[in-house]
C-alpha positions in Angstrom: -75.4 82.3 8.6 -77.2 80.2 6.5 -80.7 81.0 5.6 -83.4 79.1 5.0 -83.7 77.3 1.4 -86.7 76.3 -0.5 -89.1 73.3 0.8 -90.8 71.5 -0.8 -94.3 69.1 0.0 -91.7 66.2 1.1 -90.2 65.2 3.9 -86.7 66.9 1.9 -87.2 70.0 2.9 -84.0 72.3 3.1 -83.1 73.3 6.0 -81.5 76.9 7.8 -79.7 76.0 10.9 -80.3 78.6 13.9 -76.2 78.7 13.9 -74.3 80.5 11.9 -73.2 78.6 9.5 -69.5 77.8 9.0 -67.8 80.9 7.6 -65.0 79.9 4.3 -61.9 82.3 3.8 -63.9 85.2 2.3 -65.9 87.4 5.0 -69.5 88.9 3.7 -69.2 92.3 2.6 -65.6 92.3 1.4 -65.2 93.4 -2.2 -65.1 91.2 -5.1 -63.5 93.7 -7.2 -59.8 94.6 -7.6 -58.8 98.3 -6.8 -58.5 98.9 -10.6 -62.1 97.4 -10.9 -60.9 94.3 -12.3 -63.4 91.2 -11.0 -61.7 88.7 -8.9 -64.1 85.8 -9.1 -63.7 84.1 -12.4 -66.2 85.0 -14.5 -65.0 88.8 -14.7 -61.3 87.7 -14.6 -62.5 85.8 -18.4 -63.1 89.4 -19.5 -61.3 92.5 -20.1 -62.8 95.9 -18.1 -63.7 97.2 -21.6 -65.7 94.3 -22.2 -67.4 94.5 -18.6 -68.1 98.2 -18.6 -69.5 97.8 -22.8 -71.3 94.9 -21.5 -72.6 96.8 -17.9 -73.9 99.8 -20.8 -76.2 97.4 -22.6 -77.8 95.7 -19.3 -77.6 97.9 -16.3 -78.5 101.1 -17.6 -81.0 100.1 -20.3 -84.7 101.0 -17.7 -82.8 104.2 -16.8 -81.4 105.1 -20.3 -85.0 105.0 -21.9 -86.2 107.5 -19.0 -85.9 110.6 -21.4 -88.7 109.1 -23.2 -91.2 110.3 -20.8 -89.1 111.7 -18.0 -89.2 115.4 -19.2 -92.6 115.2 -20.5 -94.8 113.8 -17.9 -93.1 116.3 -15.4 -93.5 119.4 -17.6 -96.8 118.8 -18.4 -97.6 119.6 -14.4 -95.1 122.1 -14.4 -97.5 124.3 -17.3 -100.1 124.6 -14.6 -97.1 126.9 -13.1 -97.1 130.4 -13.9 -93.5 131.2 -14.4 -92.4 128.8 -17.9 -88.8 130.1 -17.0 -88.4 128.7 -13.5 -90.6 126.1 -14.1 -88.0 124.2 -17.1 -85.0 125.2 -14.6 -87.0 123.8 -11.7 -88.1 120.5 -13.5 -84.2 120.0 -15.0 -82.7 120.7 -12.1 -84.3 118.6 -10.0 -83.8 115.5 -12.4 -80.2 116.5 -12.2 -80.4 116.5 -8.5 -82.1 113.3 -8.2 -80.2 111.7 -10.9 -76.7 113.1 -8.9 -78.3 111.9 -5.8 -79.8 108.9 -6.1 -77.9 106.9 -8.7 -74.5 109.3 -8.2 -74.2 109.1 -4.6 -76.9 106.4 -3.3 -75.9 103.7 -5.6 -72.7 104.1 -7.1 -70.8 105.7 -4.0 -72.4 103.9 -0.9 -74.7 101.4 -1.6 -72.0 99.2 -4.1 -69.6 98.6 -1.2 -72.3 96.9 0.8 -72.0 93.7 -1.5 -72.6 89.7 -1.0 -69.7 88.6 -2.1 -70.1 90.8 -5.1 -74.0 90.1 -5.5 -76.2 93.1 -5.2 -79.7 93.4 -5.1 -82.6 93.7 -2.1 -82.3 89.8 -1.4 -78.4 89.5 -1.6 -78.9 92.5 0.7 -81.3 91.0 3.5 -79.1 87.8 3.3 -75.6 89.9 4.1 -77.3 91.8 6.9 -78.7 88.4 8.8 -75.0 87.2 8.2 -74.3 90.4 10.2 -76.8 89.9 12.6 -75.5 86.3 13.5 -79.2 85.3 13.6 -82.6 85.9 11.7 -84.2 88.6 12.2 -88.0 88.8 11.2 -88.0 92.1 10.7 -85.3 92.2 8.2 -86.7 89.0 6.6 -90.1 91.2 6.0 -88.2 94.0 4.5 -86.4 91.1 2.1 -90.1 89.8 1.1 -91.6 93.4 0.7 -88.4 94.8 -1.4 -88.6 91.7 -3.8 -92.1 91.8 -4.2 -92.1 95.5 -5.2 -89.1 94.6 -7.3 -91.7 92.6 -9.5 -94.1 95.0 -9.9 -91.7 96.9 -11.0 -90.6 94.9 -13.5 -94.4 94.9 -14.7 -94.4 97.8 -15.6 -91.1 98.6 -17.6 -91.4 96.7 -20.5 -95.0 98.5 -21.1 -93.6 101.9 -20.3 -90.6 101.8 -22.3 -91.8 99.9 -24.9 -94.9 102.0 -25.4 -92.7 105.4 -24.4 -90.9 104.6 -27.6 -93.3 103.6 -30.3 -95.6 106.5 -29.1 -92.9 108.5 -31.3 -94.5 107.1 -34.4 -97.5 109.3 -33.4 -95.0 112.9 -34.7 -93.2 111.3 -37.5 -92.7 113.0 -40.9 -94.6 111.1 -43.8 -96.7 109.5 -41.3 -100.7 109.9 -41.5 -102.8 110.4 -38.0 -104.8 107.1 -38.8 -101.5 105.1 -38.5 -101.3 106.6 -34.9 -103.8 104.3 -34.0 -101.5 101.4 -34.3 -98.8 102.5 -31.3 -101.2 100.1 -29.3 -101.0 96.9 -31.2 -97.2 97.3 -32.3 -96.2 97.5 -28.9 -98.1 94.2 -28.1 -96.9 92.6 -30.4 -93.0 93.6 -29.8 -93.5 92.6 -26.2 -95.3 89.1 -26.8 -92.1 88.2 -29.5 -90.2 89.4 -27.1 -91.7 87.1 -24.5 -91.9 84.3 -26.4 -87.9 84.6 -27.1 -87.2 83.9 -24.0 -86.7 80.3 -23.9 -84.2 80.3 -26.5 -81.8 82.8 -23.8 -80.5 86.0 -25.2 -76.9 85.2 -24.9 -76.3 86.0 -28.6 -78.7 88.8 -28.3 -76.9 90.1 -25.6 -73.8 90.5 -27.4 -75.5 93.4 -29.2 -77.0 95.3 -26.4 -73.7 96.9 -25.4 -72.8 98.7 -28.8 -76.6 99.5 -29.2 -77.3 101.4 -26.0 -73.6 103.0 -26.3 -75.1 104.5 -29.6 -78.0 105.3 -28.2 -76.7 107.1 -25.1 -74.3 109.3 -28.2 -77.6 110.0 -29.7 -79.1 111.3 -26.4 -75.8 113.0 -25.7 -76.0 114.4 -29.6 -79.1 115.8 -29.0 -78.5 117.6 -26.4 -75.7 119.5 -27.4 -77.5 120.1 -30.7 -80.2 121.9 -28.6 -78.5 123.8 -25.6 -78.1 126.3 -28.1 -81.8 127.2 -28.1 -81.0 128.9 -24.9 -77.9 128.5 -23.0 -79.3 130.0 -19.9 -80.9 126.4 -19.1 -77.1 125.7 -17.6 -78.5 127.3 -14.5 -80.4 124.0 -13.9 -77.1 122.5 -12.2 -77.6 125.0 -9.7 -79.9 123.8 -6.7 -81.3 126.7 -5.5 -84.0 126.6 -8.8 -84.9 123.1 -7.8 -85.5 124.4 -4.1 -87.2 127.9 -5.2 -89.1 125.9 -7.6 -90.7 123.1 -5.0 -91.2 126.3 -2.3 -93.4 128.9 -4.9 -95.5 125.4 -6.4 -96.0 124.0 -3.0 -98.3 121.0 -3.6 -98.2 121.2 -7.1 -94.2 121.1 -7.2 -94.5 118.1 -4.6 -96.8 116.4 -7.5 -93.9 117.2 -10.1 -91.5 115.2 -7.6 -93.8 112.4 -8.8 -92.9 112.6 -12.1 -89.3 113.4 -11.4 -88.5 110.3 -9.9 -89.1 108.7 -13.2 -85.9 109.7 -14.2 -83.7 107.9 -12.1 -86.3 104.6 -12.4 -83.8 101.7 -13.0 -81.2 103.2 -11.0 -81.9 99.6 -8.3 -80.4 97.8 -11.7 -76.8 99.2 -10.5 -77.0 97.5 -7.7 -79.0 94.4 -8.7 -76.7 93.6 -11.6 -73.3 94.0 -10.0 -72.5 90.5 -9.7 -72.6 90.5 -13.0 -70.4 92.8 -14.3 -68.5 94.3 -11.2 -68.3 97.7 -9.1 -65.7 99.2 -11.6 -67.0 98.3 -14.9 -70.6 99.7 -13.7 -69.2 102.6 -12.3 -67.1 103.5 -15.3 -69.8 103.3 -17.5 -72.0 105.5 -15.1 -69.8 107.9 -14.5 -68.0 108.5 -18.0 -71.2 107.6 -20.0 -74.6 106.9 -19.0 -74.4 110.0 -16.3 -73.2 112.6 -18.9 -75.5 111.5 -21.7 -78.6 111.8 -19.8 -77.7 114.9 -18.1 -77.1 116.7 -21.6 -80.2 115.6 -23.0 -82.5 116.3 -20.5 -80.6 120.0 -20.5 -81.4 120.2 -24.3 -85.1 119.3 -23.3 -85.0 122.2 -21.7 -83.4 124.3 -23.4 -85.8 124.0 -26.6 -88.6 124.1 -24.3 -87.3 127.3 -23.0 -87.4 128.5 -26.4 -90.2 126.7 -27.5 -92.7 126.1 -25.2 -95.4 124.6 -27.1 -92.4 122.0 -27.5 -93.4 120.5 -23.3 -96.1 118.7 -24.7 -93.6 115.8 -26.4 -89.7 117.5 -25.5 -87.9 114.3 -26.7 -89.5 113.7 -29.8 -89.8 117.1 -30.8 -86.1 117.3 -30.2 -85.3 115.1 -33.4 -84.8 116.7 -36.7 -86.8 115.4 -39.4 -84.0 114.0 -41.7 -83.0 111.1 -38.2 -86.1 110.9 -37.2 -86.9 107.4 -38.1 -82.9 106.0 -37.2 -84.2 107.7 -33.7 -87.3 106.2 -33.5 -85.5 102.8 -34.1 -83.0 103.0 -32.1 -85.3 104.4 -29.6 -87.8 101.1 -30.0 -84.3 98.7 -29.7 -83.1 100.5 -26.4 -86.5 99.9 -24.9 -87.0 96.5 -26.1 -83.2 96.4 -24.2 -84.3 97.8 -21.2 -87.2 95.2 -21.0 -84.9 92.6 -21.7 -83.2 93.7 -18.7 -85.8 93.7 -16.3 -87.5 90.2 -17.5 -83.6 88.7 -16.5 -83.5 90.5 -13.9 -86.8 89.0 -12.5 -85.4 85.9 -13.4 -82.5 86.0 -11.4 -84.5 87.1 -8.6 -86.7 84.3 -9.0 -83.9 82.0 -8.1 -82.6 83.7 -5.4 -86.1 83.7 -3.5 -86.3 80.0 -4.7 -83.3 79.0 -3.0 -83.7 81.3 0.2 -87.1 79.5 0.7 -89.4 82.6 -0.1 -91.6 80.6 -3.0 -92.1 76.9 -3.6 -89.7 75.8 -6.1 -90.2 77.0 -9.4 -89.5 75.3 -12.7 -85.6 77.2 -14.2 -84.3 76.0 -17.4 -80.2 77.1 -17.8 -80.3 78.7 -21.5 -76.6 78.4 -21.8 -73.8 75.9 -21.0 -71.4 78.4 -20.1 -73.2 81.3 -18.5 -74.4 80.2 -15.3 -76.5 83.8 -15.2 -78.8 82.7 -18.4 -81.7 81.2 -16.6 -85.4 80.7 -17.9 -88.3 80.6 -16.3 -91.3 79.6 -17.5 -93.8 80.6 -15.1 -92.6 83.9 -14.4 -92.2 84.4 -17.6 -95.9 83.9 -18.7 -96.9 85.6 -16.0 -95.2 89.1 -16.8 -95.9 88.9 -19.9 -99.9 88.5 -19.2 -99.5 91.2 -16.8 -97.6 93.3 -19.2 -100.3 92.8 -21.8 -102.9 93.7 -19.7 -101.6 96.9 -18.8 -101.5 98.0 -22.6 -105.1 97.3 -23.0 -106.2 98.6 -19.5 -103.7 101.9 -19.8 -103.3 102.6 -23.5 -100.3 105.3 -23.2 -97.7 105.9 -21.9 -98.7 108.7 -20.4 -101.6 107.1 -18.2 -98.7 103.8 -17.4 -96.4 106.2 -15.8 -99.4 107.5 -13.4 -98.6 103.7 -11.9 -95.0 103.8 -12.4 -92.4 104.8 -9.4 -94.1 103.7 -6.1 -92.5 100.3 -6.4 -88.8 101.5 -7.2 -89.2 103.7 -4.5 -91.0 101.4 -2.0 -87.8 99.1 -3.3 -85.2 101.7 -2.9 -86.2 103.0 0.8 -85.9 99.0 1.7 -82.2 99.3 0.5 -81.7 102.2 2.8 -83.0 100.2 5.7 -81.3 96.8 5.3 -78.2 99.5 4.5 -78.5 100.8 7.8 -77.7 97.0 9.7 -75.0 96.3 7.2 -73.4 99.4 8.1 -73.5 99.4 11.8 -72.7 95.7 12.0 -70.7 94.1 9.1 -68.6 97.4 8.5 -68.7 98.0 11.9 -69.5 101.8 11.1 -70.4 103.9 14.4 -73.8 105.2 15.2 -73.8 108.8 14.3 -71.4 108.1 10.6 -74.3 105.6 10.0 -77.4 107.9 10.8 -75.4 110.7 8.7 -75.5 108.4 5.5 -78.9 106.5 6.3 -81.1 109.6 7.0 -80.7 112.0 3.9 -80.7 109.1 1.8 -83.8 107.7 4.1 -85.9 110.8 4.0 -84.9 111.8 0.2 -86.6 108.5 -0.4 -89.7 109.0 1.7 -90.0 111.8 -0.1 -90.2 110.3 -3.3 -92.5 107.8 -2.0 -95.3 110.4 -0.5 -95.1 112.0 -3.6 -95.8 108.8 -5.8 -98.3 108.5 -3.4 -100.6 110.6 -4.8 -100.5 108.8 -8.0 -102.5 105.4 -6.1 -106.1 106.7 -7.9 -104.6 107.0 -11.5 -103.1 103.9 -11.3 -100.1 103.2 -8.7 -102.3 101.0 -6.7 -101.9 98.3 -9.4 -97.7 97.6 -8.0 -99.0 98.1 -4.3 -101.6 95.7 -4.8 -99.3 93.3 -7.2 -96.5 93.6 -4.7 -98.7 93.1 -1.3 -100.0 89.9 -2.7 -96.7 88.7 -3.5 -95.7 89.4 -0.2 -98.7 87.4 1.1 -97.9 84.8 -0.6 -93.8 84.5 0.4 -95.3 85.0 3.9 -98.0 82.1 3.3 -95.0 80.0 2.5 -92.9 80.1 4.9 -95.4 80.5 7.7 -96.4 76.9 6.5 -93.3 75.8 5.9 -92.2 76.4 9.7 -95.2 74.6 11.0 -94.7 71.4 9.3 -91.0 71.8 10.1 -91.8 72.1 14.0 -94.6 69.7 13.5 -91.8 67.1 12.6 -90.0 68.1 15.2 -92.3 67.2 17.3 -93.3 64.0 15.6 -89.6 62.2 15.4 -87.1 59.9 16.4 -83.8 61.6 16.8 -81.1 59.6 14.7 -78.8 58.7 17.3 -81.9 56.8 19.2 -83.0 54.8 15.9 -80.0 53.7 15.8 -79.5 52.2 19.2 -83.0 50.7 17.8 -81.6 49.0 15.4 -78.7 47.5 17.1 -81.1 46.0 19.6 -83.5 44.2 16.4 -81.6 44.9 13.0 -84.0 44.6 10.5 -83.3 42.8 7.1 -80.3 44.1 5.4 -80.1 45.1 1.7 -77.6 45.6 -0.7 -76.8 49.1 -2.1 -76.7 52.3 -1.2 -80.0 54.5 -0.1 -80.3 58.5 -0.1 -82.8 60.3 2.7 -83.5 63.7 2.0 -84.3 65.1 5.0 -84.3 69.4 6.3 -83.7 68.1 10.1 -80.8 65.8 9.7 -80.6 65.1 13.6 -83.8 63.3 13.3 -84.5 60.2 11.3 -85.8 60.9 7.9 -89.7 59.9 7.4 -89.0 58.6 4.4 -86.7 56.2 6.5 -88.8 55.1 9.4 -91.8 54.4 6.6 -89.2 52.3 4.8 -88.2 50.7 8.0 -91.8 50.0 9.3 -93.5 49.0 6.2 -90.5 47.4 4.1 -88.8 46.0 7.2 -85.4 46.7 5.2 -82.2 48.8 5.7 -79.5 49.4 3.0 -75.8 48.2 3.4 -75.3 52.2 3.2 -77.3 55.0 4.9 -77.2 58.7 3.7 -79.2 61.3 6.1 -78.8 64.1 3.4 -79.5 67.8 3.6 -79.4 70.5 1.1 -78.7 74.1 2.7 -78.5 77.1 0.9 -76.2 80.3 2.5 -76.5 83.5 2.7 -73.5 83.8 0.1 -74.3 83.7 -4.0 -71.8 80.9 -4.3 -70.4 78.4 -2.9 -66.8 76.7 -3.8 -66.5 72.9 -4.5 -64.4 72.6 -1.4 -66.9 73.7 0.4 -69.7 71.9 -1.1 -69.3 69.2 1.0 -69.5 68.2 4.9 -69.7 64.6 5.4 -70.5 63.5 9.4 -70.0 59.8 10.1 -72.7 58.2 12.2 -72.0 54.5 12.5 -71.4 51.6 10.2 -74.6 52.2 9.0 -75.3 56.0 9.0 -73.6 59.2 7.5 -74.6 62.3 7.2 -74.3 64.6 4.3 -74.8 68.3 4.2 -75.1 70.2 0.2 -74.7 73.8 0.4 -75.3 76.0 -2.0 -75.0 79.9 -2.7 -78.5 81.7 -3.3 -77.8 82.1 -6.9 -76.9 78.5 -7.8 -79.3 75.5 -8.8 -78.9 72.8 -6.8 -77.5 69.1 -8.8 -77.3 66.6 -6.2 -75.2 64.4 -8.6 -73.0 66.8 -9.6 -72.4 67.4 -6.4 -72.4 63.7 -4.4 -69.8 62.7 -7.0 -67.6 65.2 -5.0 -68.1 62.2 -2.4 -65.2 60.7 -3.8 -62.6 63.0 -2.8 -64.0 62.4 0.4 -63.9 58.9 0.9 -67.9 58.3 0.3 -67.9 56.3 -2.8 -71.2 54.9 -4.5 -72.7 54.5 -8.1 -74.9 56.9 -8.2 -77.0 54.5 -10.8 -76.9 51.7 -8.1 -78.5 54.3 -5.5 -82.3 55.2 -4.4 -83.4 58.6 -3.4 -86.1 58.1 -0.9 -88.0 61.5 -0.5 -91.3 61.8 2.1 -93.8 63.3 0.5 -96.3 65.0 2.4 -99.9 65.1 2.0 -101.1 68.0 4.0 -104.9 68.9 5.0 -106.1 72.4 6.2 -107.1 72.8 10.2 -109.2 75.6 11.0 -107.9 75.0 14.9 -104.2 75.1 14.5 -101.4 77.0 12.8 -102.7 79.6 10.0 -106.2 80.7 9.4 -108.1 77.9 7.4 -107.8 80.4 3.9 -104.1 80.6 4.5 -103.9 76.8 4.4 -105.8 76.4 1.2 -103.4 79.2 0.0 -100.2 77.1 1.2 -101.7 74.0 0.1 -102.0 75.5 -3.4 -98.4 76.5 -3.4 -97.3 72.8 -2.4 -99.5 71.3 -4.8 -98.1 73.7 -7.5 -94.3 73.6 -6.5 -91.8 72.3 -8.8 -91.4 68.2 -8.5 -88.4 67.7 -6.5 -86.9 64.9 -8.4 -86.5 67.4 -11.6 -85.8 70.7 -9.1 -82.4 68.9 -7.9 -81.8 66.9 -11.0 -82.1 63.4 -9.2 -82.2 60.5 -12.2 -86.0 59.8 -12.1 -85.4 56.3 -12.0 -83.9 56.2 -9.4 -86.3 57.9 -6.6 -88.7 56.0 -4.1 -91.6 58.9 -2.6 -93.3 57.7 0.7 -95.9 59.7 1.6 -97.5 60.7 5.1 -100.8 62.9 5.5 -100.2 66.0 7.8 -102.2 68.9 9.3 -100.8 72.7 8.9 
């Protein structure tokens, strides 16, 4: 089914059918990935699985991978309030090697992969492939699409601060350096995060070579360090058993439910497997996961706790204090480079989501710059870009530790992750046809481990988590805003037309003055005449020799193939009718993709041909559609959105806007 794409404030709004849109050779949900984890589409079949799986190490993992920095620490500093230090260490590492087993392990790699979009993952390529499996639009998963993305941002908010600051915060214990110089952990972080801000516009495709063999070294190092430490007491091995986890939550009570909190940080980042499969592929990201990510993190959080064991005073910083003197700077380093990394990977990520809610119509269009020729992933975006990067600032100065920035951190992952479960649950029962009770046996555990991490993060809204509640719930306002106004101008033009078939009986009863050339309507209705074309008809009494009524759809599919791209509809002599689709992670090119007209029989110079666009000019109503602030608010959006002559890469000089003044 196709699903609505982006509108803009002209009369070429893109359009989502109330049909199910016509289904190509590959069904939704079927696997993209070879048995053997080889990638079938052909961007992984470019690249060897070595190359995938290095590359899936240095992007995917990079949130999650930068967890020990904090993880252990934040949670065992609640833990000290315990009065048992021995079952609280087993308690607290057993219970991020639950979660961590759990969530990522089981959630993620086992279930939640399968259910892909054509080998996209992620909350929105997850909303489109259950309303493909619906057969229709459902509001209620559409809300869970707008409230999973908009926690997705917030999330991405807060990584780059966290991990960045998590990291240079080690500056505060190392050897030669004075307690004055402390002071700086502050400003350094800034200033890595604005440079690496401001890099943005160049793309990180060369960068992104590097981040593979730089977090594989930095996941040995974390691996290395553990081992060296499980010697400190070997009796922390008992943390893979559950039952200290259990016995642990049980004796605390409310104070062990607190520690959850804190817990969940470790396994923050663990969406990123899913998000970033498109990318890379089910078996490169489960390889790398399995065989190195998994392990790594496991052993150092187990030599955490074995030196803490033996050390307690050690709780109060377990990572840091975990280096020996003589590495401690290459640690540091590398530490500051894998966070930088994991930033990297959020900011992209953010990016990519951008463009999907772009093209399903859940924002105005947005301004995306391609960074690379070749790699059809490396986007920019400008205003997202500025905008995470104030918001990241500001949570340095407002925060000023880590420690205080991971009082915020975790309600939006899991907000984010418990929307997967739900949208999991339709995809499930109706696209793998799964039966009731195999779905409710997957969905609940999973459902209510989730819930549980939520009600704990809960508790964290006064010291700061109701900053990515209150980020995310406008965001959410905001996609709802937008398409609320979008569907009452569309019905409002609706209501306001001449079907096409009727204007043409029109004009065979008093043809207006013919033209030569070819003109372009863009148009989201493309059974009714464009308003762009009955201005040019009533006010320029003209018609061209040749008539397009074209419409720009966007699936519920990433991609779509060039023989696909395409579906022309003769009308008349006159008249034809063009629809564009496009997959929600493409940007449209309308002459890229009209000079696929050829093949078709459509021929015209696209140099010798005018866009017409209708470009509304809408007023707020206090009696009619939304409340009058919620006009002023759409209006806003229209007023801001991206011009739609650079949005779909129409030559400038060849565009004619008519404009029409509306109510919403």
């Amino acid at each position: 089914m196709a699903v609505e794409a982006n509108p803009a404030s002209a009369d070429e709004v893109v359009r989502a059918p109330d049909m199910p849109h016509r289904k190509s050779a590959d069904a939704p949900g079927i696997e993209s990935v070879g048995e053997g984890g080889k990638p079938t589409d052909p961007h992984g079949a470019r690249h060897g699985f070595g190359a995938l799986t290095l590359g899936a190490i240095g992007v995917v993992f990079g949130d999650i991978g930068t967890s020990p920095l904090y993880a252990m620490r934040e949670a065992l500093s609640h833990a000290r309030t315990t009065n048992n230090i021995e079952i609280s260490v087993l308690g607290v590492v057993s219970l991020v090697l639950w979660a961590l087993t759990l969530i990522v392990t089981v959630k993620y790699v086992i279930f939640l992969m399968r259910a892909d979009n054509r080998g996209e993952g992620g909350t929105l390529a997850l909303m489109a492939l259950a309303q493909s499996a619906l057969g229709r639009r459902s509001m209620a998963i559409f809300f869970l699409g707008v409230v999973g993305a908009s926690l997705f941002y917030g999330d991405g908010m807060i990584t780059p601060a966290i991990s960045v600051m998590g990291a240079v915060e080690g500056m505060r214990a190392a050897p030669g350096i004075s307690h004055s110089l402390s002071h700086y952990v502050l400003p350094i972080s800034a200033v890595i995060l604005i440079v690496l801000f401001l890099a943005q516009s160049r793309g990180t495709q060369k960068i992104a070579t590097l981040f593979g063999p730089i977090m594989l070294a930095w996941f040995a190092t974390l691996a290395a360090l553990g081992v060296f430490h499980l010697k400190d007491d070997w009796s922390i091995l008992r943390a893979f058993n559950p039952y200290y986890g259990v016995r642990f939550l049980l004796e605390n009570g409310f104070v062990g439910f607190v520690i959850l909190g804190s817990v969940f940080l470790a396994v923050t980042g663990a969406e990123a497997l899913y998000a970033d499969m498109g990318h890379f592929g089910k078996g490169p990201i489960r390889t790398a996961w399995l065989l190195i990510a998994f392990p790594s993190l496991a052993l150092n959080y187990l030599g955490q706790g074995a030196m803490v064991l033996d050390h307690p005073a050690a709780a109060a910083d377990p990572f840091y204090r975990m280096v020996p003197s003589a590495v401690y700077w290459p640690v540091l380093i590398m530490a500051t480079a894998a966070a930088v990394i994991a930033s990297q990977a959020v900011i992209t990520g953010a990016f990519s989501m951008t463009q999907q809610a772009v093209q399903l119509g859940l924002v105005p269009r947005i301004e995306i710059k391609r960074t690379s020729e070749t790699q059809a992933g490396q986007i920019f975006v400008p205003t997202v870009n500025r905008a995470l990067m104030i918001g990241v600032i500001i949570l340095l100065v407002v925060f000023q530790s880590s420690t205080k920035l991971a009082s915020a951190y975790g309600i939006a992952v899991t907000g984010s992750m418990f929307v997967d479960s739900l949208l999991a649950y339709v995809v499930l029962r109706k696209a793998f046809k799964w039966s009731l009770v195999q779905t409710l046996a997957l969905v609940i555990p999973l459902g209510c481990l989730d819930l549980v991490f939520i009600s704990s993060n809960l508790l964290k809204i006064p010291d700061g988590a109701w900053l990515p509640l209150v980020f995310g719930l406008t965001l959410v306002l905001v996609m709802w805003t937008w398409t609320r106004g979008v569907q009452i101008l569309t019905e409002k033009a609706r209501r306001d037309s001449v079907s096409l078939l009727e204007l043409t009986e029109i004009l065979k009863a008093r043809a207006p003055h013919r033209v030569p050339g070819a003109a372009i309507f863009l148009t989201s209705e493309p059974d009714t005449a464009p308003v762009a074309l009955m201005h040019n008809l009533k006010h320029n009494k003209v018609l061209h020799e040749k008539n397009v009524i074209l419409t720009v759809r966007t699936t519920d599919t990433p991609r779509v193939d060039d023989a696909d791209r395409l579906l022309i509809e003769p009308i008349n002599d006159d008249f034809k009718k063009v629809t564009i689709s496009y997959g929600f992670m493409e940007s449209p090119n309308l002459p890229k993709a009209l000079a696929l007209c050829r093949k078709q029989g459509l021929k015209f110079d696209i140099m010798a041909t005018s866009f017409f666009l209708g470009r509304r000019s809408v007023v707020p109503s206090a009696h009619s559609g939304m409340p009058l602030w919620q006009d002023k608010l759409f209006i806003y959006l229209m007023k801001n959105a991206a011009n739609p002559t650079e949005f779909f890469k129409i030559p400038p000089g060849r565009v004619v806007e008519l404009g029409a003044q509306v109510t919403v």
